[in-house]
C-alpha positions as CSV (number, residue, x, y, z in Angstrom):
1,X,93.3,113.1,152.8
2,X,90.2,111.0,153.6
3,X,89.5,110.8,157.2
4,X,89.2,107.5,159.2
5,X,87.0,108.4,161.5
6,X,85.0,111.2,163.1
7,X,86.7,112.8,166.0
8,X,86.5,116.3,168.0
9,X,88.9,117.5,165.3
10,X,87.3,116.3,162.4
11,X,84.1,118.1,163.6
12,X,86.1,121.2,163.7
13,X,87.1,120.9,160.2
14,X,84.3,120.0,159.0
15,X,82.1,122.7,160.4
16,X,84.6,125.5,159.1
17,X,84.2,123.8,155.8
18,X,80.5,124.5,156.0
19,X,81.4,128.1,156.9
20,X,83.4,128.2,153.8
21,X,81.1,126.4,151.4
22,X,78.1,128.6,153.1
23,X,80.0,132.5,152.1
24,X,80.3,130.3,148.6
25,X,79.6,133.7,146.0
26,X,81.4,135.9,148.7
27,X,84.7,134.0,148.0
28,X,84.4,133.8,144.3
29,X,83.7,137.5,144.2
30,X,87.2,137.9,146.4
31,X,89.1,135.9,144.5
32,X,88.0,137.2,141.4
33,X,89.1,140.8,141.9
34,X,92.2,139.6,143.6
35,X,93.0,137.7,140.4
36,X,92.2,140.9,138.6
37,X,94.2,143.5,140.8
38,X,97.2,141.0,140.9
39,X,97.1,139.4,137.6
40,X,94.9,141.2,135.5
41,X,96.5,139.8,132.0
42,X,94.5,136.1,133.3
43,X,91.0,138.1,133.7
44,X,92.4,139.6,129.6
45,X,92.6,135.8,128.4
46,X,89.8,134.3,129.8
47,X,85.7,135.1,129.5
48,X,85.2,137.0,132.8
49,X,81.8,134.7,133.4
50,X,83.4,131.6,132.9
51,X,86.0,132.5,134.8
52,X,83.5,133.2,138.1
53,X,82.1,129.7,137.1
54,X,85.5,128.2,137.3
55,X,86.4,129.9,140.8
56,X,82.9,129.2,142.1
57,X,83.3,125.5,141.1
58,X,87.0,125.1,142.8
59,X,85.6,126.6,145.9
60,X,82.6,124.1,146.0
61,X,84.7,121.4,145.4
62,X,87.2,122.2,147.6
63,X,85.1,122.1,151.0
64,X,81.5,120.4,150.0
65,X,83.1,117.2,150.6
66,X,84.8,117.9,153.8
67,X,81.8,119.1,155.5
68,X,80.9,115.1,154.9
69,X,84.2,114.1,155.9
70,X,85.7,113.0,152.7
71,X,88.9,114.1,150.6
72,X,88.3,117.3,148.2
73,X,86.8,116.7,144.2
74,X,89.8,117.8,142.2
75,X,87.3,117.1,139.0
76,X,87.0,121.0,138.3
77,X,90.9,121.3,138.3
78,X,90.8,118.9,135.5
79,X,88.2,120.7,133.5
80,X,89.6,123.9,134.1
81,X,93.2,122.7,132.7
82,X,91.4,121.3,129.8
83,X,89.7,124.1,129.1
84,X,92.2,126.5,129.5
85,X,95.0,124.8,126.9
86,X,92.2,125.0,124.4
87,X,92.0,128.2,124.9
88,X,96.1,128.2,124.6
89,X,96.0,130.1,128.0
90,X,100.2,129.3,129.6
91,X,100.6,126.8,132.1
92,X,102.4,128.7,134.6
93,X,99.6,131.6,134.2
94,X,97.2,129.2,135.0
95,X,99.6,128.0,138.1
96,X,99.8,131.8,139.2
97,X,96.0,131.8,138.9
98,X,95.5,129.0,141.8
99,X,98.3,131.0,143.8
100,X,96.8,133.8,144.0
101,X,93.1,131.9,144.4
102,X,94.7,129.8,147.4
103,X,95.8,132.8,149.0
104,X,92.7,134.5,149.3
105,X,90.8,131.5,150.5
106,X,93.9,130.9,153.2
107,X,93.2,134.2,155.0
108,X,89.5,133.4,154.6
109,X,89.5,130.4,156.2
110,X,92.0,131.7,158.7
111,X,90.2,134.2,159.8
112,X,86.9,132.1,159.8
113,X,89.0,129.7,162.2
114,X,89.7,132.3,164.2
115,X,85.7,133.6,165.0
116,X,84.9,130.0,165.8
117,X,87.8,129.8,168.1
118,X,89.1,126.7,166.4
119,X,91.6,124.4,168.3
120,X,94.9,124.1,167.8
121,X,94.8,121.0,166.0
122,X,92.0,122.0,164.2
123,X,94.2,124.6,162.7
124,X,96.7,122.5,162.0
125,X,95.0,120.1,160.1
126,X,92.9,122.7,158.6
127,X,96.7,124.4,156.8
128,X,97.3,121.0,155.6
129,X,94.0,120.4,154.0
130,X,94.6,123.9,152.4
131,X,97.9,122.5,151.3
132,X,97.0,119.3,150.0
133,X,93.9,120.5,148.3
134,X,95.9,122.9,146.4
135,X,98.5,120.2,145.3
136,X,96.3,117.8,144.3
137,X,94.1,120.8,142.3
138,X,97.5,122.3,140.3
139,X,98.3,118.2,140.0
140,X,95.5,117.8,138.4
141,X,95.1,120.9,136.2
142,X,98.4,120.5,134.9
143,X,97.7,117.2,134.4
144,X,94.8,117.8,132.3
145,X,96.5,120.5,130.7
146,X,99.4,118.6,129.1
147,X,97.1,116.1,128.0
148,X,95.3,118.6,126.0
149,X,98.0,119.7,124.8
150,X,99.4,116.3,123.8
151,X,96.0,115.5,121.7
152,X,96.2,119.1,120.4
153,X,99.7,118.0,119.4
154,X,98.7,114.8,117.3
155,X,95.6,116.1,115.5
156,X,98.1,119.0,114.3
157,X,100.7,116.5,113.5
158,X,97.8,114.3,111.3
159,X,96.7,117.6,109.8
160,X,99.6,118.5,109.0
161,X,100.6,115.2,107.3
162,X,97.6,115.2,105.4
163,X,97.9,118.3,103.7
164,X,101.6,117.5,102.8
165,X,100.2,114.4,101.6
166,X,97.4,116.6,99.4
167,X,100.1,118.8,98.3
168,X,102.7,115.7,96.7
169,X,99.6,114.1,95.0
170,X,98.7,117.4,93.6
171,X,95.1,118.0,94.8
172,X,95.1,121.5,96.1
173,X,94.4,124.1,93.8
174,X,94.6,128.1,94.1
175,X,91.4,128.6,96.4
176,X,92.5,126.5,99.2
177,X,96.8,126.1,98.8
178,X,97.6,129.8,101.0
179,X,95.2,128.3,103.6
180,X,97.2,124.8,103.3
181,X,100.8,127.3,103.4
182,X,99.4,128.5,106.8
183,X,98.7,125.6,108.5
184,X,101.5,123.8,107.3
185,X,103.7,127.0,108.6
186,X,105.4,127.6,105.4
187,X,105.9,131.4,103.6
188,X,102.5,131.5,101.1
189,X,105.4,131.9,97.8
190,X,109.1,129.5,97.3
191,X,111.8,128.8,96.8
192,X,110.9,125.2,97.8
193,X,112.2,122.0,97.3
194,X,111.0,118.5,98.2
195,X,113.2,116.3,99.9
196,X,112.4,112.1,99.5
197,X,114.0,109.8,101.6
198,X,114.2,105.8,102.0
199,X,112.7,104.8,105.4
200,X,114.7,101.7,106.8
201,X,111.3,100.2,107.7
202,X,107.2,100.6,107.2
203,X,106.9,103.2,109.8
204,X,110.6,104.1,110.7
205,X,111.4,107.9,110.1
206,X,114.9,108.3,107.2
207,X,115.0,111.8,108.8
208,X,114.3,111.1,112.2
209,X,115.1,114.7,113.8
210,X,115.6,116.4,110.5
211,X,112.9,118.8,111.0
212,X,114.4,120.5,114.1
213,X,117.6,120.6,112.6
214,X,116.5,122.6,109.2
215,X,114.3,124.8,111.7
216,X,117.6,125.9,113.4
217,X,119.0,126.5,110.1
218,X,116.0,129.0,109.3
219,X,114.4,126.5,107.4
220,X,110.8,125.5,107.5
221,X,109.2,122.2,107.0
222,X,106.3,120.2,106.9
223,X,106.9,116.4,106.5
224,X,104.8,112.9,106.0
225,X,105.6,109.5,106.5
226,X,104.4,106.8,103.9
227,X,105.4,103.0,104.1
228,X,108.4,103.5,102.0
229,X,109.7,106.9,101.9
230,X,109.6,110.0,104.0
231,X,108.6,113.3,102.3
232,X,109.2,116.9,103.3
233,X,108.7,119.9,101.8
234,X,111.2,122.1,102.8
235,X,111.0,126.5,102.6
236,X,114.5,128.4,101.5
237,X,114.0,131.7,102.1
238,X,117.9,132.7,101.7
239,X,118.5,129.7,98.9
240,X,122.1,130.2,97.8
241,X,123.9,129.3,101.2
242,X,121.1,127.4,102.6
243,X,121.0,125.0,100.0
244,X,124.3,123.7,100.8
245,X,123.7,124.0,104.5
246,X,120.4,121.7,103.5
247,X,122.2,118.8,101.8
248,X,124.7,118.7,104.5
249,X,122.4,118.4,107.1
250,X,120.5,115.8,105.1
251,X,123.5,113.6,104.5
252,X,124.1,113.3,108.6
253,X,120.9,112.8,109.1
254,X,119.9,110.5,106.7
255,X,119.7,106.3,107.6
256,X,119.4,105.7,103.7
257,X,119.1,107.3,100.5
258,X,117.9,110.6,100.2
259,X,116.7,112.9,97.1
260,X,116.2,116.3,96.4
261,X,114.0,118.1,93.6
262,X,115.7,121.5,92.4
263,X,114.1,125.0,94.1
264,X,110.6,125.8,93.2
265,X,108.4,129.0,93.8
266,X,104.5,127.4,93.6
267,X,103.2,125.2,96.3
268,X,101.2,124.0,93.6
269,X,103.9,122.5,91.9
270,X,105.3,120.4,94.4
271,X,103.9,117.1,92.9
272,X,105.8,117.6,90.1
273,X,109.1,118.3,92.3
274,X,108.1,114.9,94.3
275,X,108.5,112.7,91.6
276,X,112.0,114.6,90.4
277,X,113.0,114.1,94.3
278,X,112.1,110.4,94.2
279,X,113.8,109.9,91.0
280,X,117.0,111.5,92.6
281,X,116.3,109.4,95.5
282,X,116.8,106.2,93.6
283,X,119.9,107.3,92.1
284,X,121.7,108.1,95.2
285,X,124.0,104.8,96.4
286,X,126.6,104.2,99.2
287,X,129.2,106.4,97.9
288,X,126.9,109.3,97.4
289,X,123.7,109.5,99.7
290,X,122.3,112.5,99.3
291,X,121.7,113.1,95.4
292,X,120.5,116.9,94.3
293,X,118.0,116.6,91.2
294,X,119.8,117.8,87.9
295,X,123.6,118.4,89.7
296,X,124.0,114.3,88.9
297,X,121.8,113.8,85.5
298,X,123.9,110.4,85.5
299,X,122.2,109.2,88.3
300,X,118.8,110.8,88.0
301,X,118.7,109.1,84.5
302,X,120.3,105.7,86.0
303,X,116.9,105.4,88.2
304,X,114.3,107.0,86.2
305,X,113.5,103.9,83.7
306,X,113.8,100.8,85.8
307,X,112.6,98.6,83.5
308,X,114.8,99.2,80.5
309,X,118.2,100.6,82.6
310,X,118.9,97.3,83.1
311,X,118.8,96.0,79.7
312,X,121.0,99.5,79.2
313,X,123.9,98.3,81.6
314,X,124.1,95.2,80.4
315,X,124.8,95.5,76.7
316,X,127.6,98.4,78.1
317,X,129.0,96.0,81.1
318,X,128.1,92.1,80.0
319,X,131.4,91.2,79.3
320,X,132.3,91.3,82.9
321,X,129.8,88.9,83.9
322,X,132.5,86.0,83.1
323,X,133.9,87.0,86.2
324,X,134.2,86.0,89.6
325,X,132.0,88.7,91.6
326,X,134.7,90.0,93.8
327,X,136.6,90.7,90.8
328,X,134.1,92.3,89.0
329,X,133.0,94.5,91.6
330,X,136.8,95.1,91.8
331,X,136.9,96.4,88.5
332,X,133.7,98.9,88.5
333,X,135.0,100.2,92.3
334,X,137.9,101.4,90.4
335,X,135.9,103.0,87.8
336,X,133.6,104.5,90.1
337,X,137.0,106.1,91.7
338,X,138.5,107.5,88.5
339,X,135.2,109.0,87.5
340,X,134.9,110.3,91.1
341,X,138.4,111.7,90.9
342,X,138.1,113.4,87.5
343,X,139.8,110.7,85.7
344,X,143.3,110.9,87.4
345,X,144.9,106.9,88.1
346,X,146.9,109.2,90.8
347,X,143.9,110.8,92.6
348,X,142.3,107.0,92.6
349,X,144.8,105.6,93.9
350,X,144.4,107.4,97.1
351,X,141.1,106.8,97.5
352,X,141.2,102.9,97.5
353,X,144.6,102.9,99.0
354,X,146.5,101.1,96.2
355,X,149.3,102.3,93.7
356,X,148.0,104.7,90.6
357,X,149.7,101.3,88.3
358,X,147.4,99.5,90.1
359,X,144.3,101.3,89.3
360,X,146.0,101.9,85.3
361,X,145.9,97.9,85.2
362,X,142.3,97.3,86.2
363,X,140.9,100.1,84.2
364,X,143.4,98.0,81.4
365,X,141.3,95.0,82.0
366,X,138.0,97.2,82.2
367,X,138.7,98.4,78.7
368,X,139.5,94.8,77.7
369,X,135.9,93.0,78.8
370,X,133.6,95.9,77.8
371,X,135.5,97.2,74.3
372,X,135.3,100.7,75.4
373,X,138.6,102.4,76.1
374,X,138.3,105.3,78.5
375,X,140.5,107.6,75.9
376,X,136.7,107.7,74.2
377,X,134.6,110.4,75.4
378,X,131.9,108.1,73.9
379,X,132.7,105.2,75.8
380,X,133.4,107.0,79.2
381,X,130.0,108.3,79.3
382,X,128.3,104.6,78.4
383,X,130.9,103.1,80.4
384,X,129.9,106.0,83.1
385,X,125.6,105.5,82.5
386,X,126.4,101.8,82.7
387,X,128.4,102.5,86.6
388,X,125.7,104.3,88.1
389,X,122.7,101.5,86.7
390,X,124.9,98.8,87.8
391,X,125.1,101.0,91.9
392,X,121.2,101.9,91.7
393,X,120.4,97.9,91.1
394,X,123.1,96.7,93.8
395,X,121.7,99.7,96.0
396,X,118.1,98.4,95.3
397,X,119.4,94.9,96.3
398,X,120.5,95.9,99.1
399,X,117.6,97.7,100.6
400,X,114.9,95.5,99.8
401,X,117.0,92.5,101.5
């Protein structure tokens, strides 16, 4: 509280500030063993002589300026918080600190008030000063402190996403990947896997809360965002029921396709697993979202030659481009149901809503335009490689748009 103008009171105030400010190493030497006796895990965390550096700081700040009639310097509380979450120090034992520091220099000053045979008023104002002087020093400590914290928090996050970023292009080697496992907070040896997934936009998350949901699973990640895809690496200590748990989780979470390389033990070889998880990535369409490397080889092979698939699908699936689009799309839905229902007309039916003769007669005319009949193991499985081209371009279509 700055003060207007110099009255009676003021005076008062101001020359018990300069009592204060004058018994300077006295009070830090108070304060100091009170912090130890009361708290003495704070004197265990911090350096003993910075901490009577600290204290003697606070203490000059906190009355120097009164005795020249202006507002305490909270700059020291600012430092201090600063300091202290570098030094990863708790907040609230750094709040029990200036308790226990306030306290002392209370009775001090209470006492001093009381020698001088300060006026009633004086008194008063000199509590609140004590008062304010603490708020605005815990303000600003804390302050300072979450700030620190904050920036402590993004350089992690940028470390972190660097060394992921190290580990998919494959240029760690033996001497530095256990330090790289550390700081990444992932077990030193797998199973891993490597999870790719379609952003919606440059600098959109697919995953957005992902990584706290595979941390309450047991899982631990480490993740980086590029312009088109988000990648996370992704530690299974108990793989069998995880796994599962994993792709689940994925599926909810995901806003677009999503792939996932099968388990691997070496950090080093999680380059390799990127490019398996991107290729499963691709392969994954609206019907299926979440595609597991080597569980669907239909679609991993689908997406992992995009230049010559198409020519693939085509020579299987031209004879339906006569077709009106609806109708044609008509046509493959219904294959994409029977192969999705282990070839049962039945089973289809009840998954597009129609009569099983319904689906018999558009597989009928399936059979007709391409010259495969589905009674062909042959055929089913061009017919089938054809599907899943013919999903991965539409999908692609769709994304880019």
């Amino acid at each position: 509280m700055q003060i207007a103008s110099r009255t009676p009171v003021d005076a008062e105030i101001a020359r018990l500030a300069g009592l204060m400010l004058a018994r300077t190493d006295e009070l830090t030497d108070l304060v100091l063993t009170r912090v130890a006796e009361e708290f003495p895990l704070y004197i265990g965390m911090i350096d003993p002589n910075a901490l009577h550096a600290t204290i003697k700081d606070h203490i000059h700040f906190a009355f120097e300026p009164i005795t020249r009639y202006m507002p305490p310097d909270s700059r020291p509380a600012a430092t201090s918080g600063r300091e202290r979450a570098m030094e990863g120090i708790p907040l609230t034992v750094i709040m029990d600190g200036y308790r226990i520091a306030f306290g002392v220099l209370w009775k001090q000053l209470a006492e001093a008030a009381d020698v001088m045979g300060l006026s009633s008023k004086a008194a008063l104002r000199a509590a609140s000063e004590v008062m304010e002087t603490l708020d605005a020093f815990t303000r600003e400590s804390a302050a300072a402190y979450k700030e620190e914290l904050r920036y402590q928090a993004r350089r992690e996050e940028q470390q972190r996403a660097a060394l992921v970023q190290a580990l998919i292009e494959g240029r760690l080697d033996d001497t530095n990947v256990w330090e790289a496992a550390e700081l990444l907070r992932l077990p030193t040896m797998g199973p891993y896997v490597v999870i790719a997934a379609r952003v919606p936009t440059a600098g959109e998350y697919g995953l957005p809360h992902i990584e706290r949901e595979l941390g309450g699973m047991g899982i631990d990640s480490a993740w980086r965002l590029m312009h088109d895809v988000e990648i996370g690496v992704a530690s299974l200590p108990r793989p069998g029921d995880q796994f599962e748990k994993m792709v689940a989780a994925l599926a909810v979470e995901g806003t677009g396709r999503v792939g996932v390389s099968p388990p691997y033990d070496h950090l080093l070889s999680t380059s390799q697993a990127m490019r398996l998880a991107r290729i499963a990535m691709r392969g994954a369409q609206e019907r299926r979202t979440v595609v597991v490397f080597g569980r669907d080889p239909l679609s991993a092979a689908a997406a992992s030659a995009p230049d010559i698939m198409p020519q693939v699908a085509y020579s299987v699936l031209g004879g339906l481009d006569g077709l009106p689009g609806d109708d044609r799309t008509l046509l493959l839905t219904t294959f994409g149901a029977w192969l999705d229902s282990d070839g049962s007309a039945a089973e289809a039916a009840k998954l597009l809503f129609v009569h099983p003769n319904t689906v018999r007669y558009r597989l009928r005319r399936l059979e007709e335009r391409t010259g495969r009949l589905l009674a062909n193991p042959r055929s089913v499985a061009e017919l089938s490689l054809a599907y899943e081209i013919d999903c991965a371009l539409a999908a692609g279509v769709s994304s880019s748009s």
